[in-house]
C-alpha positions in Angstrom: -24.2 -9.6 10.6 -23.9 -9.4 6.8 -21.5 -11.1 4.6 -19.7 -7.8 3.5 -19.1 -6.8 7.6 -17.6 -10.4 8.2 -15.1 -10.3 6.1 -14.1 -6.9 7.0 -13.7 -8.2 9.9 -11.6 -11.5 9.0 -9.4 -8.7 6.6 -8.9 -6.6 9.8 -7.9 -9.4 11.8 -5.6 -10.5 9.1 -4.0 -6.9 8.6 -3.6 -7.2 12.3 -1.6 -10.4 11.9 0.5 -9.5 8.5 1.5 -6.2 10.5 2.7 -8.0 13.1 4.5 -10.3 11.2 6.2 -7.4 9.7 7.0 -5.8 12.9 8.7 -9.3 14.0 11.1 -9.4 11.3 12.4 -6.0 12.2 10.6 -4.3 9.0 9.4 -0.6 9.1 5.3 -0.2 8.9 4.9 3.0 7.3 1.6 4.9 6.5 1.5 3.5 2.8 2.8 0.5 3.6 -0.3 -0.1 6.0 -2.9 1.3 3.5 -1.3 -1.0 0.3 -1.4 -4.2 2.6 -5.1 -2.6 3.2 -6.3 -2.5 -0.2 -5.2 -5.6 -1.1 -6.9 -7.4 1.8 -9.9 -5.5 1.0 -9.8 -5.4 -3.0 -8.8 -9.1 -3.9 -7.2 -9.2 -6.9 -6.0 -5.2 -7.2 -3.9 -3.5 -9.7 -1.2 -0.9 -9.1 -3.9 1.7 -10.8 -6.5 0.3 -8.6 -4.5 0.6 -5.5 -3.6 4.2 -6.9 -7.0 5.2 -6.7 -7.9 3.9 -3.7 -5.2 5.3 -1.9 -6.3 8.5 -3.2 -9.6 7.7 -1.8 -7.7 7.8 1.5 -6.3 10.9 0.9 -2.9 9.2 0.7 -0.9 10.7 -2.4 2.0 9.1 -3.3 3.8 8.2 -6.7 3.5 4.5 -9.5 7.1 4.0 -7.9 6.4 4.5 -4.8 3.1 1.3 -5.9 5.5 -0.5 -7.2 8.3 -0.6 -4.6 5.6 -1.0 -2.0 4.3 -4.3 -4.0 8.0 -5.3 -4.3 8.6 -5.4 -0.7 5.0 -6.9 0.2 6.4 -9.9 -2.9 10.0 -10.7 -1.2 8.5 -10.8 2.3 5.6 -13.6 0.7 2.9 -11.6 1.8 1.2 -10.7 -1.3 1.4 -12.8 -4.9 1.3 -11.5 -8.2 -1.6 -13.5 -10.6 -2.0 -13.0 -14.1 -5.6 -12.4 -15.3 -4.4 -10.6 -18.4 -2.2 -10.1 -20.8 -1.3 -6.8 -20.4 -2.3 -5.9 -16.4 -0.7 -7.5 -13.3 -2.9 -8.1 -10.6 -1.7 -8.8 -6.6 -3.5 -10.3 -4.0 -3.1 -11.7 -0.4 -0.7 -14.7 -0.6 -1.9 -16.3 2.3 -5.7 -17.4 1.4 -6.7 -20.7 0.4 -6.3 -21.6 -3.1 -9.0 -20.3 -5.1 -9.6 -19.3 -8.9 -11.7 -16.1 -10.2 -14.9 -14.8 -11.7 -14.3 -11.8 -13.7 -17.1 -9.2 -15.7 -16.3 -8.5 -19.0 -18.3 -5.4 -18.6 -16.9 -3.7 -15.3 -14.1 -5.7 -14.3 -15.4 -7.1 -11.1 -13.2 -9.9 -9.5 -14.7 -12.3 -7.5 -13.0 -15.2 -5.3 -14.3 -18.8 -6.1 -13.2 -21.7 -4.2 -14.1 -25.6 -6.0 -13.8 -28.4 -4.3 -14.8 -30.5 -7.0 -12.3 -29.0 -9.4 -9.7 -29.4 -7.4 -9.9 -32.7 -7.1 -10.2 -33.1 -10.7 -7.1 -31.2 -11.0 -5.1 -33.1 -8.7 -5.7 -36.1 -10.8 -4.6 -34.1 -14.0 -1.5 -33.1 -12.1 -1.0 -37.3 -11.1 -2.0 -38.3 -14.8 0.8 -35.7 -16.5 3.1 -36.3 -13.5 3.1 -40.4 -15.1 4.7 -38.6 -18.3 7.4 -36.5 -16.5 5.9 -33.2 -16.0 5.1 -31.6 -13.2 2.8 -28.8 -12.2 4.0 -26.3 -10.3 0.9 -23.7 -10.1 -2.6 -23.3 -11.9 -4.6 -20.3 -12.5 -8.4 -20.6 -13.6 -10.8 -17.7 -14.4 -14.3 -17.4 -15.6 -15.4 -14.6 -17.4 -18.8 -13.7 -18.0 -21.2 -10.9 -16.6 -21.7 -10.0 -13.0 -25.4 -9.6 -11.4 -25.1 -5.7 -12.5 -24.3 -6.4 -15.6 -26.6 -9.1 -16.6 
């Protein structure tokens, strides 16, 4: 079994359970609704464009508002979480992983999970160290940007 078809297969299990969770508190699971929660399972970090397009992919045509107040519902139920990569473009993505930071092309974009032990632990003791002076860390985000193997 290849990487790509295992973790299709952990984001289909996971739908599975975020639907259900849905269904438990009473909340509607529409068509979109389905295919957003979908898409971000499946895209990682996604924007409302990129969700846009995918959902056209699926032959699902629907409206930015319609993005947007989709995203808005996923947010207040905790399901999905926005993350700032850039300035200017939002990004979502499923709010229930494992803490993890990002590598990102500079030539097409690609987002990539990246999970570091090591770091972690060296933020931790950052977090400890500025905690001594009275502040406290709520949340870190940490991307790397370079070029992806088709880029290179």
């Amino acid at each position: 079994m290849t990487d790509a078809t295992e973790l299709r297969i952990v984001n289909l299990m996971q739908l599975g359970d975020l639907l259900e969770k849905l269904r438990l508190k009473k909340k509607k699971i529409t068509k979109v609704r389905k295919a957003v929660v979908e898409i971000v399972l499946d895209s990682g970090p996604v924007s409302v464009p990129k969700i846009l397009k995918e959902l056209a992919k699926k032959k699902i045509l629907v409206n930015k508002t319609t993005v947007y107040r989709e995203i808005s519902f996923l947010l207040s139920q905790g399901l999905v979480k926005e993350i700032s990569i850039s300035p200017h473009i939002t990004h979502y993505e499923f709010a229930l992983s494992n803490h993890h930071h990002h590598l990102i092309c500079q030539k097409c974009g690609q987002m990539k999970e990246v999970v570091c032990k090591e770091l972690e632990g060296s933020m931790e003791r950052l977090e400890k160290r500025v905690s001594k002076n009275g502040f406290c860390i709520k949340k870190h985000n940490l991307e790397f940007f370079g070029l992806c193997a088709k880029c290179h």
